[in-house]
N, C-alpha and C positions, 0 to 999 in steps of 0.2 A: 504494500500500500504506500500511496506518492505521502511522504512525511510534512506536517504542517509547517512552516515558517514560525520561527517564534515574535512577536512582537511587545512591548510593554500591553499589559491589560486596555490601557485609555486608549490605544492606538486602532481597538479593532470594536466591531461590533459584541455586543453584552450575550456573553453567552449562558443560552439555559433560563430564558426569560420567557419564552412562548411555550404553547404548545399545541395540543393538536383542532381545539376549536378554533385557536388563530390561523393555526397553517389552514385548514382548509375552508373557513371565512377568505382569507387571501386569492386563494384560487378563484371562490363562486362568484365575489364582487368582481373581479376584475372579468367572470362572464357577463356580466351585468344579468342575470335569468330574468326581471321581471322589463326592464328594456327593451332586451334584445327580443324578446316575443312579443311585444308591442308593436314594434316596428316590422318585424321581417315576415310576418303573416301575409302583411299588406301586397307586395312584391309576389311571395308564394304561390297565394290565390290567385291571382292574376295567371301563374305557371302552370297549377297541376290545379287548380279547383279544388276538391273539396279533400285531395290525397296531403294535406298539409301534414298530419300526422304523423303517414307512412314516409314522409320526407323524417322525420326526427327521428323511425326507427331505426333508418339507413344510415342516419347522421350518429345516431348512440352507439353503436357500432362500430362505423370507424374511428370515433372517436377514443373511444375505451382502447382501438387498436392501437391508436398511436402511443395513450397515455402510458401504453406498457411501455414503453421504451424510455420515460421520462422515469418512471415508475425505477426500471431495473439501474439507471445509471444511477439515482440520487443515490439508491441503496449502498451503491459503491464509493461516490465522489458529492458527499454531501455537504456543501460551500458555498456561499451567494455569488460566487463565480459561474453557479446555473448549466446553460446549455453552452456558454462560450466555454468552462471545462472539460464539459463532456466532448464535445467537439476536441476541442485540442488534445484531452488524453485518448478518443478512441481514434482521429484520424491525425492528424498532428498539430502540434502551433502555429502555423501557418493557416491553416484550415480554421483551428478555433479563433484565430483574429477574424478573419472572415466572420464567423459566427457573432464574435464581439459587435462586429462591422454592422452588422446589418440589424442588431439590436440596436444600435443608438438612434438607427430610424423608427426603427418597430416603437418600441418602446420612447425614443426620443417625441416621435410627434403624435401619438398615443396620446397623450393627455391632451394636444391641445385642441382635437378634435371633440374629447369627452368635457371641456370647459366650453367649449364653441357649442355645442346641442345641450350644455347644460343651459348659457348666456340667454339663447333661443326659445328653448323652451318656459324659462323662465319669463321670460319679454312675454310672451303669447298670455301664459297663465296668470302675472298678474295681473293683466290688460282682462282676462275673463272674469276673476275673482273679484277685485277690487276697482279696474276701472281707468288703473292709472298704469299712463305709458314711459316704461324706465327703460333705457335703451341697454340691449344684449350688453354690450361693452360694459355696462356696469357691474349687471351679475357677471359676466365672467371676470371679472377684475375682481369680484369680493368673494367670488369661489377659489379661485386661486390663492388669495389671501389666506382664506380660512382652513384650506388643504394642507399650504406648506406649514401651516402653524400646528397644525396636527400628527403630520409627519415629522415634523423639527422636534415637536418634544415627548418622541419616542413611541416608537412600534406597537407598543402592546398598548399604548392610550388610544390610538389611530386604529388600530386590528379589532377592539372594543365598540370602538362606536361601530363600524363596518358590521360586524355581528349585531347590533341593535339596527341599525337599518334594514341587515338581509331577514332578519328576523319580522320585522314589519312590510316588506314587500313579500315578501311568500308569504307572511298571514293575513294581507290582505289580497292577493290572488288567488289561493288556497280556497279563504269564506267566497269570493263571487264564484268560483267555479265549485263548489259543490252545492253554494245556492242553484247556477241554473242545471247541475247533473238531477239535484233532487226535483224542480219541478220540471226538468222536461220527461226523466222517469217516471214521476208519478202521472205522466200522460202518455207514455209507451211510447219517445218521441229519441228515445236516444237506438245508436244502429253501428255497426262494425263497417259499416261501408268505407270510411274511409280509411283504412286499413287497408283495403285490398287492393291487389295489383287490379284486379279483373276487373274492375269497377273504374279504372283511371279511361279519360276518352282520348282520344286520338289522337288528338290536337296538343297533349299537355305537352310540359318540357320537363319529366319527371327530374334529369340528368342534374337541371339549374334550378330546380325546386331543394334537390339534394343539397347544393353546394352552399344555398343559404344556409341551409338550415346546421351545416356543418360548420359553416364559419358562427354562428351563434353561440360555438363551445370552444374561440379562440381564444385565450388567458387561462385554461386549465390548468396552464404548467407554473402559472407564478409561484405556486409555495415555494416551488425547488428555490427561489430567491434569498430564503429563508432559514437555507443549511445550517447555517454559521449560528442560529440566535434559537430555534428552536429544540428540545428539550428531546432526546436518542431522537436526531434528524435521519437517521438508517431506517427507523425503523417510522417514525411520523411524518416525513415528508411523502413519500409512497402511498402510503396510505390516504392521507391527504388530497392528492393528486386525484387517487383513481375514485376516493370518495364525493371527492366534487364533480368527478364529472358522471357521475351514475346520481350523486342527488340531482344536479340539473338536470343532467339529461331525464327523469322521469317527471320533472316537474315542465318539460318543453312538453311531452307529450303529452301530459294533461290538460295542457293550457292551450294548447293546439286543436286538441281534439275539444275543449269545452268551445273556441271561438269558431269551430267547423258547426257542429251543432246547436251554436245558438244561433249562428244568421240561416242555420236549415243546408242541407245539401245542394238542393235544388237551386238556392236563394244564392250561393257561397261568390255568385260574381259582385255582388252588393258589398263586401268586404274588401275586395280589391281597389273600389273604386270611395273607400272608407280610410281616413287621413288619419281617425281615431277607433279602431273598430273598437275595441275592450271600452272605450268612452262609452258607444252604442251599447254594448251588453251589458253595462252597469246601470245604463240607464233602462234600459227595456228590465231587468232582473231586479234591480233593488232600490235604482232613485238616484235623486241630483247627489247625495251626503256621497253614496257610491262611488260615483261618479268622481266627485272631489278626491276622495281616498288613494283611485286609482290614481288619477293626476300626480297626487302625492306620492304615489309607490315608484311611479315612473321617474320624478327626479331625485326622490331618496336613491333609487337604483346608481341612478347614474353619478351621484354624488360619490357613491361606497364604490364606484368604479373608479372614479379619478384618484380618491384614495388611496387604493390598493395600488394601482397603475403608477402612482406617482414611488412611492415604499417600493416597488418591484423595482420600478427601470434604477432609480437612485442607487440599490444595492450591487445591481450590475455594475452601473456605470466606475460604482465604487470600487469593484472587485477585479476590473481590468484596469484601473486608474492604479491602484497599487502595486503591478507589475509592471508598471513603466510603457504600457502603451495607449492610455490614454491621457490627458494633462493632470500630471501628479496632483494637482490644488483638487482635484473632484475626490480624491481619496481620505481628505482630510476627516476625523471622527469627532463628534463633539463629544469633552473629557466628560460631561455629566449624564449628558442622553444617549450617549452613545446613540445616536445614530451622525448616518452620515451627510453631514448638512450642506457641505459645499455642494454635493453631488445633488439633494433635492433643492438645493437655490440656484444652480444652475439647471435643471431639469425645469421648476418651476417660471426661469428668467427667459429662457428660450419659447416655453409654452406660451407666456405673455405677445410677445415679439411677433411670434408666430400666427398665433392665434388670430390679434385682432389686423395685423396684414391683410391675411386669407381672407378673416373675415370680411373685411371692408372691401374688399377686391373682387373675388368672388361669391359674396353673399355667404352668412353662416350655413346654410341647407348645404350648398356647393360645395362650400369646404370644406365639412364634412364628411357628406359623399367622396370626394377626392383623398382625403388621408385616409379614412378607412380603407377603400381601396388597395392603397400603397401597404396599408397596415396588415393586411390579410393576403399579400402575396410574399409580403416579408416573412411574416408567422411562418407559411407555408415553406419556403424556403428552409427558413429553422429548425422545421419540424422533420423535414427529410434529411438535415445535415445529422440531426440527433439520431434519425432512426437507422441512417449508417452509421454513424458515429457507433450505434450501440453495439451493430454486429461484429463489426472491426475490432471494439474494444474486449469484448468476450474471448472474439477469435482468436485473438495474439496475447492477449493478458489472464483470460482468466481459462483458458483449454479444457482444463482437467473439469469445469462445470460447463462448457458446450454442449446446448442443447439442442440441437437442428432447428427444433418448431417455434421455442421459445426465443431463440437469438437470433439465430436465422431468419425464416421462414417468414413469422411475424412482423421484424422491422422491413425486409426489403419490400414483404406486400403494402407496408404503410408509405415507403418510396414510390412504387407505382401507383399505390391510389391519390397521395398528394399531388405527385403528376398530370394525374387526369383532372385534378380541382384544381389546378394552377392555369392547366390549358383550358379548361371548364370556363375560369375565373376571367381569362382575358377574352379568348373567342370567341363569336365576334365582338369587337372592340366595339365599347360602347362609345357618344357622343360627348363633346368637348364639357367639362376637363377631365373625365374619366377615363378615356382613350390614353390620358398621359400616365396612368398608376405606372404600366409597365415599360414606360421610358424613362420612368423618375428610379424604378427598382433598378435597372439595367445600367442605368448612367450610376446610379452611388455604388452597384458592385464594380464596374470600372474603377471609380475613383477608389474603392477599398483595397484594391489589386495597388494603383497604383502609391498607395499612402503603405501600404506593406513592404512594398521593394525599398522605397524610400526608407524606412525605419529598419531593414535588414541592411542595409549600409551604416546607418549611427547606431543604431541600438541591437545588434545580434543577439546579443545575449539576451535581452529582454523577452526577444522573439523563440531564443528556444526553450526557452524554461516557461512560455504561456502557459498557463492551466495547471504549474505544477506545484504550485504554492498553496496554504491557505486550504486543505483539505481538512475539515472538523473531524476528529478525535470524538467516541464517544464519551471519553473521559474528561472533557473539558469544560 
């Protein structure tokens, strides 16, 4: 096993502060589960009509495939150095920079997309509720504010409230959807149809009905962020991981199949052409307070996403900043909160910059839609670096426990299926700025390539001891 770096205590993150309701609070928020099914129904229905469901079952699925592989490495290489470790110890340092790489986009412009549809959304609602019009730029300015303040004075205060949010957005999705399961039941109005292949019409696009529904379980892997702080990370980040995404993933298909069968099978083009459907079902099922609640669940969601999202990339960014290839000042530890501040004040300074840019430029909707985008073929990429990464790493390091189905078999199917969601993802190329996600991916892996070579001329060393440092000890 790769041995840890010794450091002064104040220098690293606080270890054996978490545990396992934090690590996998981290993961679910940063799905956002009561958001992301708010939104993505919408687009679905439009694809495959009323098979919305059976897209989640396809999507739980590969999901749980991939998770394995996040699953087997933390167990081994358990560090807030994440997927850019694992990368680097199963394919090499070279490869895990790349991986580093293309997280500081992932993860870099990740929040300012979820402060940008927070901004938004919050403009829209209190112009409903109240009346009065406060321009996006402000809530996202005092969302930011209020994140990095939560993040700044430490993990388990931040990881706390996120649990009291996920807790209030699944209980209130939870009560409307077994409000309308019980009265549609008690009129003989619920049906397995959407479930079935035999049942999907002709016309659907079952393929990109899938691929939403698969990008809805992108953040699974944040706990692994978490190695270095949570409490036997061997054995609770793993768990963690593959626990959040079997509780999501069964609460997507609840919530799928309650908004299939409350606008009716027949009726289900009335939901496509619905900007708020779950607003619609709360109103038809329980009333305006309803209605409110969901509003509320929808930006609590996304709030405990920016959270998480902000704590995740921060630890990254932190954990390659202290190997010398990223700008040393992001590695810096704060002596009391041990967390790491430069890293979420630069993560949050850039989010700023960023944000109301895009925003003003291309309208908040836009630029959202746009980073997403770029966000979900970055993942994608990630994910298939990790799930070679795992088999390589087995194959040459751990031999004597190679398991064909498990190491093998397993990751490189989750290689080709990520494949087909990346090609899924881009073709055909949607309409301006969206056509740009995969020239924006394309051009920062060029320039990662080229910021690599440049850094194996000053910094060798740096470059070949990536990923080997900074490996948590259960004993620590």
């Amino acid at each position: 096993m790769t041995s840890q770096a010794k450091f002064p205590k104040t220098a690293v993150l606080k270890r054996n502060t978490l545990d396992f309701r934090h690590a996998i609070a981290m993961s679910m928020a940063v799905m956002s589960p009561a958001s992301a099914i708010f939104f993505n129904i919408i687009p679905q229905a439009a694809l495959v009509g009323a098979a919305i469901p059976l897209c989640y079952v396809i999507a739980f699925a590969v999901s749980l495939l991939v998770a394995n592989q996040f699953c087997l490495l933390a167990t081994e290489l358990p560090t807030s150095g994440s997927w850019y470790t694992f990368v680097a110890q199963g394919l090499n340092p070279r490869w895990g920079f790349i991986a580093g790489w293309m997280t500081l986009i992932s993860y870099g412009l990740a929040p300012t997309a979820v402060f940008i549809i927070i901004g938004f959304n919050l403009h829209d609602l209190i112009i409903r509720w109240f009346g009065l019009n406060i321009s996006w730029i402000t809530w996202f300015i005092l969302a930011i504010v209020s994140v990095f303040g939560l993040c700044y004075f430490g993990i388990k205060r931040s990881l706390q409230t996120d649990i009291t949010f996920l807790v209030f957005e699944v209980g209130v999705c939870l009560w409307l959807a077994f409000t309308v399961l019980f009265q549609l039941g008690s009129k003989g109005q619920l049906s397995l149809v959407p479930f079935k292949f035999s049942e999907i019409s002709s016309d659907a696009h079952l393929f990109l009905g899938v691929i939403l529904a698969i990008l809805s379980f992108t953040g699974f892997e944040a706990a692994v962020t978490l190695g270095e702080e949570v409490k036997k990370p061997r054995q609770t980040i793993p768990k963690s991981v593959m626990g959040s995404v079997i509780i999501v993933g069964i609460f997507y298909l609840l919530m799928s199949y309650v908004a299939t069968v409350a606008y009716g099978i027949q009726d289900i083009a009335k939901l496509a052409q619905d900007a708020a459907p779950f607003d619609t079902i709360a109103r038809r099922y329980g009333g305006n307070f309803v209605v409110f609640l969901i509003d509320l669940a929808g930006i609590i969601s996304l709030y405990a996403v920016a959270v998480a999202i902000v704590n995740a990339g921060a630890r990254i960014f932190y954990a390659i900043s202290r190997e010398g290839l990223f700008p040393r000042w992001l590695s810096q530890i704060h002596p009391r909160y041990r967390t790491p501040t430069n890293a979420i004040f630069g993560l949050c300074g850039l989010t700023l910059v960023s944000g109301i840019s895009l925003g003003l430029w291309l309208t908040p909707v836009v630029a959202f839609s746009l980073l997403g985008s770029v966000g979900a073929l970055t993942a994608l990429i990630i994910y298939a670096l990790v799930s070679v990464a795992c088999f390589r790493y087995f194959w040459t390091k751990r031999r004597d426990r190679f398991h064909w189905l498990r190491y093998g078999i397993l990751p490189l199917l989750s290689v080709f299926i990520l494949g087909c969601i990346g090609f899924g993802t881009i073709y055909p190329l949607g309409s301006f700025p969206l056509n740009w996600a995969p020239l924006i991916v394309i051009s920062w892996i060029v320039l990662g390539v080229g910021v690599l070579i440049f850094l194996q001329s000053i910094k060798s060393e740096e470059i070949q001891r990536a990923g080997a440092l900074f490996i948590t000890d259960e004993t620590d």
